[in-house]
N, C-alpha and C positions, 0 to 999 in steps of 0.2 A: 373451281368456278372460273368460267371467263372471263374479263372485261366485261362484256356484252352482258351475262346474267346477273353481272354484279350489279352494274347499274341499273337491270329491269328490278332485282331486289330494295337496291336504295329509292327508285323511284317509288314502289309500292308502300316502301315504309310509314308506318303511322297513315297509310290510307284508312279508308272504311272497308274494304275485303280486308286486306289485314289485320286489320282489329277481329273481323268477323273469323278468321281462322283461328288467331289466337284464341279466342273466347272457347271454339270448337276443338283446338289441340289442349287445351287444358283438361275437355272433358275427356279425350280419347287418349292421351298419352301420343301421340299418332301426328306427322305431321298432317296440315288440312291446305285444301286448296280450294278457292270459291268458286264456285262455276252456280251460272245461273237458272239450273233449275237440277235438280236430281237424273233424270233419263241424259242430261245432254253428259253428267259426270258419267256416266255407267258408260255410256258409247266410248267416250275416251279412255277408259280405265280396258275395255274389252280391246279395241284397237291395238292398245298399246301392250297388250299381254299374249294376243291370241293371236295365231297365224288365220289365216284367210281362209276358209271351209273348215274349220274347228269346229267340234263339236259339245257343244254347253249345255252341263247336268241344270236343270230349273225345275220351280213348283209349275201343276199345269193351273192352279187355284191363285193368280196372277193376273196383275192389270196386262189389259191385249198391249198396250203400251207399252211394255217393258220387254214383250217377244217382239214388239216390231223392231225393238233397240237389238235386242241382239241377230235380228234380221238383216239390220241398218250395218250393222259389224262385220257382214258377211261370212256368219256363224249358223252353224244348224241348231235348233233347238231340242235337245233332247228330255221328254216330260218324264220326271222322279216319279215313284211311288208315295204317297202318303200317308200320315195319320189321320185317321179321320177322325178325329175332335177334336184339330186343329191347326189342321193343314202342313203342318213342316214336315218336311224333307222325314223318308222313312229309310232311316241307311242302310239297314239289314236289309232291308227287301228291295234295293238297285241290284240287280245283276251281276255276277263277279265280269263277265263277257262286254257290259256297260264300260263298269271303271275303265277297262283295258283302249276302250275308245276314246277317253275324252279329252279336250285340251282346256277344261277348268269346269269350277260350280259355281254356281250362283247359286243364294241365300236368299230367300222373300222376308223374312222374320214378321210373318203376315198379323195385319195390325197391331202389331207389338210382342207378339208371341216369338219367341225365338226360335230359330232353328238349333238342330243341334251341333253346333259351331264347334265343338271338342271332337266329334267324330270326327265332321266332315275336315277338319285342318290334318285330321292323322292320316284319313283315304287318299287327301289330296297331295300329303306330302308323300306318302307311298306309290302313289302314281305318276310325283314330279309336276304336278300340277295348279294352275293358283285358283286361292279360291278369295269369289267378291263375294259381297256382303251390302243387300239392299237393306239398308237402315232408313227408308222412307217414313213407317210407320214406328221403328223402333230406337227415336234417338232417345230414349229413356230407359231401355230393358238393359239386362243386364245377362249373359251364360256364362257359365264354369267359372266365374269370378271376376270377368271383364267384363265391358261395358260392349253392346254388340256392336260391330262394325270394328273392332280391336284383335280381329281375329284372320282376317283374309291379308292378301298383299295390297287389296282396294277395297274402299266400302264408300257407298253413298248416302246421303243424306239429305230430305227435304225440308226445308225451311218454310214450308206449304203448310206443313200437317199440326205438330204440337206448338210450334211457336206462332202459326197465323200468320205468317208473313203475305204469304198469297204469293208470293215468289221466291226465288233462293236456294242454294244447296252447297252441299259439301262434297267435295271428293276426298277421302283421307287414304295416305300412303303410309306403308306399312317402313319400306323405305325413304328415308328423308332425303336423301342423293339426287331421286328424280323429279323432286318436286319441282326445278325450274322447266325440265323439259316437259311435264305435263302442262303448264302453265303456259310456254311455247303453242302444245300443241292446241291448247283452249282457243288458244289468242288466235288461231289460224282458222279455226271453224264459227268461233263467234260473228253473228251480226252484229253492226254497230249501235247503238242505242239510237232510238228516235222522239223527238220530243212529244209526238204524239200519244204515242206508248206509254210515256211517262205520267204523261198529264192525265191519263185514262187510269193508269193504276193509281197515281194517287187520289183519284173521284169516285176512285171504286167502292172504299167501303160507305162513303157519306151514302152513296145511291143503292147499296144492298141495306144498308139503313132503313132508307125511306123504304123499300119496298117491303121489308120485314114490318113495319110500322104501320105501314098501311092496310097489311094483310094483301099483298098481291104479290108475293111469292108463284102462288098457283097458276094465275091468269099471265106472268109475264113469260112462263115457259111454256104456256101453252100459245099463247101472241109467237114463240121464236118459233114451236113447230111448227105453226099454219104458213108460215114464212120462209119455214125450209131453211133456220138458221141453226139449227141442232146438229150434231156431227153426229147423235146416236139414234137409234131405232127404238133400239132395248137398252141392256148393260151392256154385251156387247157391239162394237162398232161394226159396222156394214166391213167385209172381209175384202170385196175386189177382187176376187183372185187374179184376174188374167193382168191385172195392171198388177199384184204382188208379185206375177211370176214375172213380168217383165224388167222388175224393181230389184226383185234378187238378183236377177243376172248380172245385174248392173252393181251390184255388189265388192268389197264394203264402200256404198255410198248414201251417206247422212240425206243428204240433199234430193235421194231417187224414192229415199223412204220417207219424206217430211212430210205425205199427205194423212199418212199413220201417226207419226212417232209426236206431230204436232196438237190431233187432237186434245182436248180442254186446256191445252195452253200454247198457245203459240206464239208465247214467248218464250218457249224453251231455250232458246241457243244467243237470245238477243243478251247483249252486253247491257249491266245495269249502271243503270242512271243514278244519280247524286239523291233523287229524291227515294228510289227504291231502296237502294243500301241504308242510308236513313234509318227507314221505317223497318225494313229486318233487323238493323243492328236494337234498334230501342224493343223491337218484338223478343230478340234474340235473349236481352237482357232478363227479361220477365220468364225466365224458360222455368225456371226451379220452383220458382210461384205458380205457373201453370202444371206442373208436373205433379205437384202434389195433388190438385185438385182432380188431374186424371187418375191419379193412385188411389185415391178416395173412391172415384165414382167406379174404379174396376173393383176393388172389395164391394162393392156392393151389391154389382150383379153376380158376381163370381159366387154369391152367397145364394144364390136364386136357384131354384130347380131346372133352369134351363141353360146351367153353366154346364162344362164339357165336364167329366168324370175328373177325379185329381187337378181339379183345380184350387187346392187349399191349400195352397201352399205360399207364400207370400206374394202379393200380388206385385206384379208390375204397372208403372204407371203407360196402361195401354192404350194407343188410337181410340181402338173403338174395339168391344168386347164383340167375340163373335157368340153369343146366345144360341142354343142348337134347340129347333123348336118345329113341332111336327108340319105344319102349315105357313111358311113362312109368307107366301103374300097376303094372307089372311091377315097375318100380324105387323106387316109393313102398312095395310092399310087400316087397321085401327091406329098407330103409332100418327098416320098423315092423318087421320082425323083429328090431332091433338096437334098438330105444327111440328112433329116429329119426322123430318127427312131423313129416310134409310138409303145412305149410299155406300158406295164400297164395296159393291155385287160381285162376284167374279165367277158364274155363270153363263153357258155350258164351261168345264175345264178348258183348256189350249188344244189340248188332242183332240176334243170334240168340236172345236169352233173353228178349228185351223185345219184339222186331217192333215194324212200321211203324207201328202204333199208338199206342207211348207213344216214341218216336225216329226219327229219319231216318237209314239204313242207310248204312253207309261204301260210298263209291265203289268200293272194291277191299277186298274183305270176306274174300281169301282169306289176307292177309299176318297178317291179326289171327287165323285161324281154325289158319293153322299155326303160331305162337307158343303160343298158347291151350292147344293136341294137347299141345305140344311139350315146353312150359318146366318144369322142373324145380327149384322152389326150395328152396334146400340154404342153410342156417344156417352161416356162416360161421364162428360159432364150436365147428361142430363138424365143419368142414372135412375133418378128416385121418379119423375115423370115418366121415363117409360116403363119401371117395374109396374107401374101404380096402371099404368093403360093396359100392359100385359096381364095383369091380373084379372082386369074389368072384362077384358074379351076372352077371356078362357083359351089362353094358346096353350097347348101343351106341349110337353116337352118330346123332343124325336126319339122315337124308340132305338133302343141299342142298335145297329148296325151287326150283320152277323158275315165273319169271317171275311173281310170284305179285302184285305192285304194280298190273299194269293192268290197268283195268278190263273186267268180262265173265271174267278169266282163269278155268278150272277150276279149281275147288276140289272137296274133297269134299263141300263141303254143309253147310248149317249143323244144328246139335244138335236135338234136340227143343227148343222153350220148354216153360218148369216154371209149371205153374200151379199 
């Protein structure tokens, strides 16, 4: 260690990131580094691993946000085959001709459901290759014995999703060596904190408060679309191509891709303030009390007819359960008749909303395409409300999927792309 890292060390010490990684290396075994929101760690951890037109194994059933990050990397995005009754990464059915191309994997462990992280560490060490590991959804789950994100040479982590923070994230290194230079390289791409920023997040929850309380949830997002203040259409975002292809060329740059990678937060990259760290670290502390409560409400729908086959096996404390149900907007809008907000769509897949343009289409496009139709994600902590509403509307469950893994099979086709 230099001079220079020693004292950016001593200076960190007993800070509030500090604390915050400790609290987060205790859980991962792993050392952690705080970067302030989940996408802005994954951009760094791709950066720092992958050469420049590298080509990266991903789910194509993924926030668009997360293939603009590896856009932003100046990385191609190559979409996996999947399971379909639950989205993770299908390893037998990637291509032997795939592996041979790639320069890492990326992991969704989509709302909490893991990937399968004992494969893919064996393919990827077979191929010389490192594998990340998005624990956005899954700082609670756990594969093959570890706790997820304990398994790549990078994994990220949002401070958004089970702790509530509304901002925050973890980078964890698999190697403890680099952790200064990653921390270098944060510090170089960070914006500085602004006090308006600050003052706006910490006013945030009082005013989704009142809006909750008043019942005007409905009417203020419909007030931001008549206003043109929505960055969405649908689920997914307006595509641009001709400014993405402009955007890649100019590749790897964070800054060329910020009109994407920013969308529902754009504070992604901003340096946190005294009052944000704060409010993560006392969120942070509450994590094992909230944990449970998500564990609870995932047994309970897991026990429902419209959980995914083999799902009985000990639950994980998940995001959000993804319920597979034959009509699902039908069932998102009894669920909003009851003040039950369904988000976490990720419909059409990547292949189908990106085309062969800005990605390379999964082998077997239709196991992603009937998850996608299908999944249903229901808020565990509010489990017994929407069993009870699903019940009352008569959703039924989606019929079995038939041989949907190999390739050529019929599908229904993929969605429009959204430009």
């Amino acid at each position: 260690m230099t001079v220079g890292e020693a004292g950016s060390r001593s200076a960190r010490s007993g800070s509030q990131p500090e604390r915050l990684e400790e609290t987060m290396r205790g859980r991962l075994g792993r050392e952690c580094v705080y970067v302030p929101s989940c996408r802005f760690g994954l951009f760094v951890a791709l950066r720092h691993w992958c050469p420049p037109g590298g080509r990266v194994l991903m789910s194509p059933v993924n926030d668009d946000v997360i293939f603009f990050v590896v856009l932003a990397a100046g990385l191609r995005p190559v979409q996996a085959p999947l399971n379909p009754f639950d989205g993770s990464i299908d390893v037998d059915a990637v291509p032997e001709e795939t592996w041979g191309s790639l320069s890492a994997v990326l992991t969704t462990n989509l709302y909490g459901n893991p990937d399968p992280a004992p494969e893919l560490r064996s393919r990827c060490d077979a191929s010389g290759i490192p594998l990340f590991e998005d624990g956005a959804h899954a700082i609670g789950s756990a594969v093959g014995g570890r706790p997820v994100g304990a398994w790549g040479e990078a994994s990220v982590f949002s401070l958004s999703k089970h702790a509530g923070a509304q901002a925050g994230g973890i980078l964890s290194l698999a190697d403890p060596s680099l952790a200064e230079e990653v921390r270098v390289t944060c510090d170089e791409l960070l914006a500085p904190p602004r006090p308006a920023s600050e003052l706006a997040y910490f006013l945030r929850p009082y005013a989704e408060a009142a809006v909750r309380g008043l019942g005007l949830r409905r009417a203020v997002w419909a007030t931001l679309g008549l206003l043109g203040l929505t960055e969405r259409d649908g689920i997914r975002m307006p595509l641009r191509p001709e400014e993405l292809t402009r955007a890649v060329a100019a590749a790897p740059d964070l800054a060329a891709h910020d009109p994407w990678v920013r969308v529902d937060m754009h504070t992604y990259r901003l340096a946190s303030g005294p009052l944000r760290l704060r409010r993560i670290r006392r969120r942070l502390g509450r994590l094992d009390e909230v944990l449970r409560a998500y564990r609870d409400g995932t047994e309970l729908l897991l026990s429902t007819r419209w959980a995914r086959p083999g799902s009985g096996n000990e639950a994980q404390p998940l995001f959000r359960v993804p319920l597979l149900v034959a009509d699902r907007d039908a069932a998102i809008a009894a669920l909003a008749r009851r003040g039950i907000v369904v988000g976490y769509l990720y419909d059409p897949p990547l292949d189908d909303y990106a085309g062969k343009e800005f990605t390379d289409p999964s082998p077997a496009p239709a196991a992603a395409r009937w998850f996608a139709r299908h999944a249903l994600p229901v808020d565990p902590l509010r489990a017994e409300e929407a069993v009870a509403v699903l019940e009352r509307s008569g959703a039924r469950p989606a019929g079995p999927p038939e041989d949907l893994t190999r390739p050529g099979a019929p599908a229904d086709g993929p969605g429009p792309a959204r430009d």
